[in-house]
C-alpha positions in Angstrom: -3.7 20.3 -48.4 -0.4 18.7 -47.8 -1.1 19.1 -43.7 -4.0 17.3 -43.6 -2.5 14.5 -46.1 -0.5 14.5 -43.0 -2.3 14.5 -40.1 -4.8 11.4 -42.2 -1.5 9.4 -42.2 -1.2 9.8 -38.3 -4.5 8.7 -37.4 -4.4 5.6 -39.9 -0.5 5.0 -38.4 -1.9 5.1 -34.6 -5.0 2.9 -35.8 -2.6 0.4 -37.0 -0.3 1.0 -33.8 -3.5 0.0 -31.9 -4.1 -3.0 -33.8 -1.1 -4.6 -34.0 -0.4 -4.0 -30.2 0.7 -6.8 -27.7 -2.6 -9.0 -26.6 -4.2 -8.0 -22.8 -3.2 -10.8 -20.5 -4.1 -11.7 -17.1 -0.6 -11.6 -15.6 0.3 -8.5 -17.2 -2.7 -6.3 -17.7 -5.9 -7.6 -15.4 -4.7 -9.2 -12.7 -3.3 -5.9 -11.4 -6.7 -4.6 -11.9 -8.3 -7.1 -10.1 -5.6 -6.2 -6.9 -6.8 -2.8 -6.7 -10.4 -2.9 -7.4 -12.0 -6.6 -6.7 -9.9 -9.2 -4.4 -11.0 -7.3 -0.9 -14.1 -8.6 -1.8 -13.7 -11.6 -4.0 -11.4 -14.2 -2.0 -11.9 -17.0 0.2 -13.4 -16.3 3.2 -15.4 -13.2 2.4 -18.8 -11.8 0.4 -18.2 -12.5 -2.9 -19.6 -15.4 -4.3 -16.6 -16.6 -6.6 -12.3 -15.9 -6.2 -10.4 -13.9 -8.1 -6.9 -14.5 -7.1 -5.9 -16.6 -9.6 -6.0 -17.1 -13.3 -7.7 -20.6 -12.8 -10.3 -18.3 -10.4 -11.0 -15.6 -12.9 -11.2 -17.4 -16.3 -14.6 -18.7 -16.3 -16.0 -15.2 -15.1 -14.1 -13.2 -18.0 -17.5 -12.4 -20.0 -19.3 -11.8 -16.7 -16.8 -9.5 -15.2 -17.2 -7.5 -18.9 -20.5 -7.1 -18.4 -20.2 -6.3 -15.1 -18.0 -3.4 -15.9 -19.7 -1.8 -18.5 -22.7 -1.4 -16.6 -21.1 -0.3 -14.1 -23.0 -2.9 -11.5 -19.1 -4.1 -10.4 -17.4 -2.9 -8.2 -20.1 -1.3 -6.8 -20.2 2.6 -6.1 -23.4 4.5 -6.2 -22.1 8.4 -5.4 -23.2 10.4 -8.1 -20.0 11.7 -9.5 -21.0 15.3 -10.0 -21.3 15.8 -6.4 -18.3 15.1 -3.7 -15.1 13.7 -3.9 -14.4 10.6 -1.1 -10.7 9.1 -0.6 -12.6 5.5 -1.4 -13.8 5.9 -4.3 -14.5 2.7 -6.1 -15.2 3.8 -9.7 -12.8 1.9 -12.5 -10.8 4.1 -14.9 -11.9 4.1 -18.1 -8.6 2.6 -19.2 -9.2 -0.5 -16.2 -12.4 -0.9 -17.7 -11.0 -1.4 -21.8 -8.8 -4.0 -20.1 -11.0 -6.2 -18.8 -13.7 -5.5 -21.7 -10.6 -6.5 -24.5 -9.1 -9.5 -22.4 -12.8 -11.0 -22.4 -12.6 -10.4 -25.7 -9.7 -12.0 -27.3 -10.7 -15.4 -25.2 -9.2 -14.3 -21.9 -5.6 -14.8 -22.2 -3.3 -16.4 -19.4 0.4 -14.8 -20.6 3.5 -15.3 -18.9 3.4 -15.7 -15.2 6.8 -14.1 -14.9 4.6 -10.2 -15.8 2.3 -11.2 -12.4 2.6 -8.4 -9.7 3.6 -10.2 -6.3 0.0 -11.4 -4.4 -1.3 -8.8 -1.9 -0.6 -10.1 1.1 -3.8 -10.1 3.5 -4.0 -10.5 7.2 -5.6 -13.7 8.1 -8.7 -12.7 6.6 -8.9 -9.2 8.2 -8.5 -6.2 6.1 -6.9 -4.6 9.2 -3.9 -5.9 11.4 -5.9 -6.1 14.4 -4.3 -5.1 18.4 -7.2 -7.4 19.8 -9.9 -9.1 18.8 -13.6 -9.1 20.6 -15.3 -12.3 19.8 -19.8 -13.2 21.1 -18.0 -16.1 23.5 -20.8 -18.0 22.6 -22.9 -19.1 19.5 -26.2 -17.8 18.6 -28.0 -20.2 16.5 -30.2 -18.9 13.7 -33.5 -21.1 12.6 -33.9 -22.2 9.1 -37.2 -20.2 8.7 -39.0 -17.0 10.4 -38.4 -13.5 11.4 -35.4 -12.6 13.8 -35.5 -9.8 16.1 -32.4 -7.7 16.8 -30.4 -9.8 18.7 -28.0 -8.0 21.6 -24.9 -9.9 23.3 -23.2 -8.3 26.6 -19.5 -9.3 26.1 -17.6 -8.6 29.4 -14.5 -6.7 28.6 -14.0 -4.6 31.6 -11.2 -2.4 29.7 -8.4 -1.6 32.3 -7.6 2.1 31.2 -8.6 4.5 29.0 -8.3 3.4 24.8 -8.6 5.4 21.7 -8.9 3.2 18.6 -7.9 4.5 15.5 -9.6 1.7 13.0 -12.4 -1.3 13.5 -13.4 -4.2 11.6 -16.5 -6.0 12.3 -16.4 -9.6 10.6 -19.5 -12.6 11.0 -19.2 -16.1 11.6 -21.9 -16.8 9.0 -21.9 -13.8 6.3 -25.1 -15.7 4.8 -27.0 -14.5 8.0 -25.9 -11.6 9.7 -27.7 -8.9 7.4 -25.9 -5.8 9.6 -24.3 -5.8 12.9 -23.1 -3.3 15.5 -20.5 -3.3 18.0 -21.2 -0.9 21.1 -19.2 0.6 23.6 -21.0 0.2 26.6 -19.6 2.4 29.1 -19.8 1.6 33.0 -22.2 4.4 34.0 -24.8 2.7 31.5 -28.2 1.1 32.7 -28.4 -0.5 29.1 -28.0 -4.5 29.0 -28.5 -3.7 33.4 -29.0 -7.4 34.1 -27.9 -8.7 31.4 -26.1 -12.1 31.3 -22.7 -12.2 29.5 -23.0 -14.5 26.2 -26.9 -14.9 26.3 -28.3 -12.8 23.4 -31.8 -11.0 23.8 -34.4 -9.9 21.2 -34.5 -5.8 20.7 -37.7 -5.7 22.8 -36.2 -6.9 26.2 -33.2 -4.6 25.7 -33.8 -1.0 24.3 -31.0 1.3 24.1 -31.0 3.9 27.2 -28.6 6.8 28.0 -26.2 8.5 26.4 -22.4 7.4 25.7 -23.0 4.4 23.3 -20.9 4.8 20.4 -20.4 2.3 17.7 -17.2 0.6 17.8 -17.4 -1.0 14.4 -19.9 -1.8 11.7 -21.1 -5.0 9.5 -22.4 -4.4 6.3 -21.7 -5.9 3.0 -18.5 -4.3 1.7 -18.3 -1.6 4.0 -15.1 -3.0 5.1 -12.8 -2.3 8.0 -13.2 1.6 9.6 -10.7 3.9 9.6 -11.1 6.9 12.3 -8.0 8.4 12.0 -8.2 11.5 10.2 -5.0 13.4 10.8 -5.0 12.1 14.0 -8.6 11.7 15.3 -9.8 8.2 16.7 -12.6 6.5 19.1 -12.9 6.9 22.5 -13.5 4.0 24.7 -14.4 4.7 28.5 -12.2 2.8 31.1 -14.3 -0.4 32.5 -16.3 -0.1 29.5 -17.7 -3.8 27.5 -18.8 -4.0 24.2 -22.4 -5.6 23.1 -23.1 -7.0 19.6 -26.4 -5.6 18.1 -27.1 -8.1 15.2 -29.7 -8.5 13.1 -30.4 -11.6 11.5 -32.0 -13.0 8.5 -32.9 -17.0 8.3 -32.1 -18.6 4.7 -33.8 -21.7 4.9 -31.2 -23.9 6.5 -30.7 -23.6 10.4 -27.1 -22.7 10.5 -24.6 -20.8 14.2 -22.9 -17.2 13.6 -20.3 -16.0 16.6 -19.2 -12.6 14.9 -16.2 -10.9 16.1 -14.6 -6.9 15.9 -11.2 -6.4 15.3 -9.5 -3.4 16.9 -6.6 -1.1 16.1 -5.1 1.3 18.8 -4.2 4.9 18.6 -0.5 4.9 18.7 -0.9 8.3 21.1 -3.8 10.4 22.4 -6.0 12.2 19.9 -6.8 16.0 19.1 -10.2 15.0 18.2 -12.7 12.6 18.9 -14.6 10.6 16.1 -17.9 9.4 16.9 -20.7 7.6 14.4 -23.9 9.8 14.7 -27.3 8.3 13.4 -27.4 12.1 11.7 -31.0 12.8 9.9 -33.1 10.1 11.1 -37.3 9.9 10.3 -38.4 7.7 12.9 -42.3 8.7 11.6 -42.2 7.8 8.1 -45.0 7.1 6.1 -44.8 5.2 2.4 -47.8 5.7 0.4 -48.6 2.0 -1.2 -47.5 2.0 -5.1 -45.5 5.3 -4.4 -42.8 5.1 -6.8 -40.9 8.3 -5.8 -41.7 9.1 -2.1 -40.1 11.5 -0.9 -39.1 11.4 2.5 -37.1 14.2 4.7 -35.5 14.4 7.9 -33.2 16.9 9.6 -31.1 17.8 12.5 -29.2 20.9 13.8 -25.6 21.1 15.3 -25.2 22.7 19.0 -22.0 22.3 18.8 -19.2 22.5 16.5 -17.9 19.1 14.8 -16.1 18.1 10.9 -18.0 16.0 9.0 -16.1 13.2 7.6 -18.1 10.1 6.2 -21.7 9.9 5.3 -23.6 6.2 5.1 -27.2 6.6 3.7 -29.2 3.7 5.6 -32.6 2.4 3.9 -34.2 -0.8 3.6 -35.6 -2.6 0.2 -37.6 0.1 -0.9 -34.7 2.8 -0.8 -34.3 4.7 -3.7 -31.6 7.1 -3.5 -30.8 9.4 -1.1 -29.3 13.0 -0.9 -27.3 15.2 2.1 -27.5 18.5 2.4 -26.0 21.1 4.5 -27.6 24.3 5.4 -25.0 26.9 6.9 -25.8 29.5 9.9 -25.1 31.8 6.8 -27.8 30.9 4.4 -25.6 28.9 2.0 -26.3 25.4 1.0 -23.9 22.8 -0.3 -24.9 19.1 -1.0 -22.4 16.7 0.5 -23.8 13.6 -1.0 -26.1 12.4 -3.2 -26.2 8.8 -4.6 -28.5 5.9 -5.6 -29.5 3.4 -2.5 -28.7 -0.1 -2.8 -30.1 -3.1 -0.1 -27.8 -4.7 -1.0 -24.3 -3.0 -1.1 -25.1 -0.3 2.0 -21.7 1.6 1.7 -19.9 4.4 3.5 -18.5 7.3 2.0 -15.0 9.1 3.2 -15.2 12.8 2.0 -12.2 13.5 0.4 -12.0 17.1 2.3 -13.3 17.1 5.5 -16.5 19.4 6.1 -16.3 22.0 8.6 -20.3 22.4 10.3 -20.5 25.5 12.6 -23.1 25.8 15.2 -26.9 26.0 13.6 -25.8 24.2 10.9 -29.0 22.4 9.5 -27.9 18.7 8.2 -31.2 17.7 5.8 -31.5 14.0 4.6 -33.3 13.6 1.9 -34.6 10.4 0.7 -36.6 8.7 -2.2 -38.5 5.0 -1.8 -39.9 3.0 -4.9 -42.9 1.1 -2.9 -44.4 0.1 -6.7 -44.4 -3.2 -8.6 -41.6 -2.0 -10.9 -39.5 -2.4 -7.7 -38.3 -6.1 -7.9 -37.7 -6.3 -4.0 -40.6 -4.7 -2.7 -41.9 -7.2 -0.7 -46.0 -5.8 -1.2 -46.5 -3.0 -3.2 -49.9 -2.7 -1.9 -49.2 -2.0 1.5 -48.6 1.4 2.9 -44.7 1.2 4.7 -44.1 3.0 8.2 -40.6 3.1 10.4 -39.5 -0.4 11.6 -36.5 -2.9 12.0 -37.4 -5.4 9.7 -36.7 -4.9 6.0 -39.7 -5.0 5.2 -40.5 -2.0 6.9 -38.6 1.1 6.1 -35.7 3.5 7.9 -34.5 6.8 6.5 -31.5 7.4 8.1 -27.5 8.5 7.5 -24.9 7.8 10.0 -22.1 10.2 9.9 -18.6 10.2 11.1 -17.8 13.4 12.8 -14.6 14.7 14.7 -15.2 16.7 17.4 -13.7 18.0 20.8 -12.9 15.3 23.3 -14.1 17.2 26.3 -17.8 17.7 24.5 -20.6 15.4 25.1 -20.5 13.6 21.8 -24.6 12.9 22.0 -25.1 16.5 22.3 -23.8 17.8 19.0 -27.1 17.6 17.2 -30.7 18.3 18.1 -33.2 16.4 16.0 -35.3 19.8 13.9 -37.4 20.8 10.9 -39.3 18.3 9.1 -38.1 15.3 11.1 -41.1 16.4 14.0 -43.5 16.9 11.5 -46.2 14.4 11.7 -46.4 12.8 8.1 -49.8 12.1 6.8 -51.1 9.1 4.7 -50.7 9.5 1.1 -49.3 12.9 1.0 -46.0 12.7 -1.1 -42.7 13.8 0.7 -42.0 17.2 -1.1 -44.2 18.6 0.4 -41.7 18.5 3.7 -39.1 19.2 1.8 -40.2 22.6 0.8 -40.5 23.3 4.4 -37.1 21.7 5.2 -35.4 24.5 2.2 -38.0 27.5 3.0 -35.9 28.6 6.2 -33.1 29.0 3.8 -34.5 31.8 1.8 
């Protein structure tokens, strides 16, 4: 009896210890959290609409960064945490999260400035130090109203020697436009952009992608971030008298407005052991969204010739993407998902596996994806229509670009041969599971 007379006063003593404890404050307790998890984005110069460097900045957006937090909308991060583990994970602690809950609160709370952690120094508003800097030399000037086709720009570079490039960062002019954007290496044996006048941009129909040997330098989506291709000493390859053309695609917003977008990049500091190149991975180029679908299921899937390590995964969908799953299927008959997460338009994020995945030859990479083409999906731009492949967003892609390391002396757009239910011909209001039983039945 005595014990648990004893054990009652501990709990009311800690209950009281919790209580009567010192205040959250910005200084001391959120501003730290705010370092870690939320200034890459929300500062001057980049996506977020509002800063929060400052106490001045964050105060008016205590309740809504609560809110935020506890449904989990901020930051965002959409892997399902029962499968994978990725070195950029972006998930709050549970402990972050009571601080920025209890400093909302208690009427957000400046404290004492002395308790501030020094600023985090950024680099000029790159999230990378970068070596050089490749910059569309001129303007492309975006219309108020109407759709844009991919636009390509052939930026002369004419690289002197051989370069290896270790990390990229692809930054807009005008963030409000540029919906996603690619930097290319175009090397000097490619007929792609053959013509092609230096600084003129040209739609997607006068200049389709031929050859092999185009890798993608760097990336533009909102909060990907800067690209790291360094893992344990792996980087990207680019071709001596190689350029580099933009691929952007961009999306008017009612006011006529110029974007000259740039890439930032960072060089190896020696030669490589491996090579890193951005595959397009699982790609279903013949698609087919029943209209009102809620849950279509939609499956592509490749094979590896060759042997590479899988390293990052970035599901790619447009406004009716649902979620989206990656599995691998092993020359042994084993399966292990290395992803599977919920799709959002608008926060199209990559994915760093924490342990890098080793795919022997035959390995079967499957993509699996699910679209919401109903009314309940507030983006869907017409629920009545049935969706095929296409560029604009409101057509639909079902894609994953992965980052794979891989011997330098292979042909990098060899690795993979497109397979299984990816040459399937869908048909018109058949739902997707039906392809993927037959992408799983080879397993058993």
């Amino acid at each position: 009896m005595l014990r648990f007379a004893c054990v009652g006063l501990l709990v009311a003593v800690a209950a009281f210890a919790a209580n009567d404890a010192a205040p959250v404050t910005f200084y001391k307790d959120v501003l730290p959290v705010l370092q870690k998890n939320c200034q890459g984005c929300h500062r001057p110069g980049e996506i977020a609409p509002m800063s929060l460097l400052t106490y001045k900045d964050a105060r008016p957006w205590a309740k809504a960064m609560k809110a935020a937090v506890l449904t989990g909308k901020m930051p965002p991060w959409f892997a399902d945490a029962k499968v994978g583990h990725f070195k950029n994970e972006a998930r709050l602690t549970p402990a972050q999260i009571n601080t920025l809950v209890s400093w909302a609160d208690n009427s957000a709370p400046e404290g004492d400035q002395k308790d501030a952690p020094p600023p985090v120094a950024f680099n000029d508003g790159w999230n990378i130090k970068p070596d050089m800097v490749i910059q569309m030399p001129t303007e492309f000037h975006v219309p108020a109203k109407g759709t844009i086709d991919y636009q390509y720009m052939l930026v002369k570079v004419n690289f002197r020697e051989d370069l290896w490039v270790s990390a990229a960062e692809m930054r807009p002019g005008d963030s409000r436009v540029v919906h996603h954007g690619e930097a290319w290496v175009l090397p000097p044996t490619s007929k792609w952009m053959e013509g092609a006048i230096p600084g003129v941009a040209y739609p997607q129909t006068a200049m389709k992608k031929t050859g092999d040997g185009h890798d993608i330098l760097g990336k533009y989506n909102p909060r990907l971030g800067a690209q790291d291709f360094d893992f344990g000493g792996s980087a990207k390859f680019v071709p001596k008298g190689s350029d580099i053309v933009f691929e952007i695609h961009y999306t008017a917003i009612g006011t006529p407005t110029t974007d000259r977008t740039k890439v930032g990049l960072v060089f190896a500091k020696s030669p490589p052991t491996l090579r890193y190149w951005t595959s397009y991975g699982p790609t279903a180029n013949n698609l087919v969204i029943p209209a009102g679908d809620g849950n279509a299921e939609v499956v592509s899937e490749i094979t590896a010739v060759e042997e590479s390590t899988l390293v990052y995964v970035q599901p790619h969908m447009h406004l009716r993407g649902k979620d989206y799953e990656v599995r691998a299927i092993f020359p042994t008959g084993e399966t292990e998902t290395v992803f599977r997460g919920r799709f959002d338009f608008n926060w199209q994020l990559g994915y760093e596996l924490a342990k890098p995945l080793l795919l022997p030859k035959d390995t079967r990479l499957v993509g699996i994806a699910h679209f919401d083409n109903s009314v309940n999906n507030a983006f869907n731009p017409d629920p009545t229509e049935e969706v095929r492949w296409g560029l604009q967003n409101w057509q639909e892609m079902q894609n994953c670009f992965l980052g794979l390391l891989i011997d330098p002396a292979i042909n990098p757009a060899k690795v993979f041969r497109p397979s299984g239910p990816s040459l399937l011909k869908p048909v018109s209001g058949q739902a997707g599971p039906t392809l993927a039983t037959l992408a799983l039945a080879a397993v058993k």
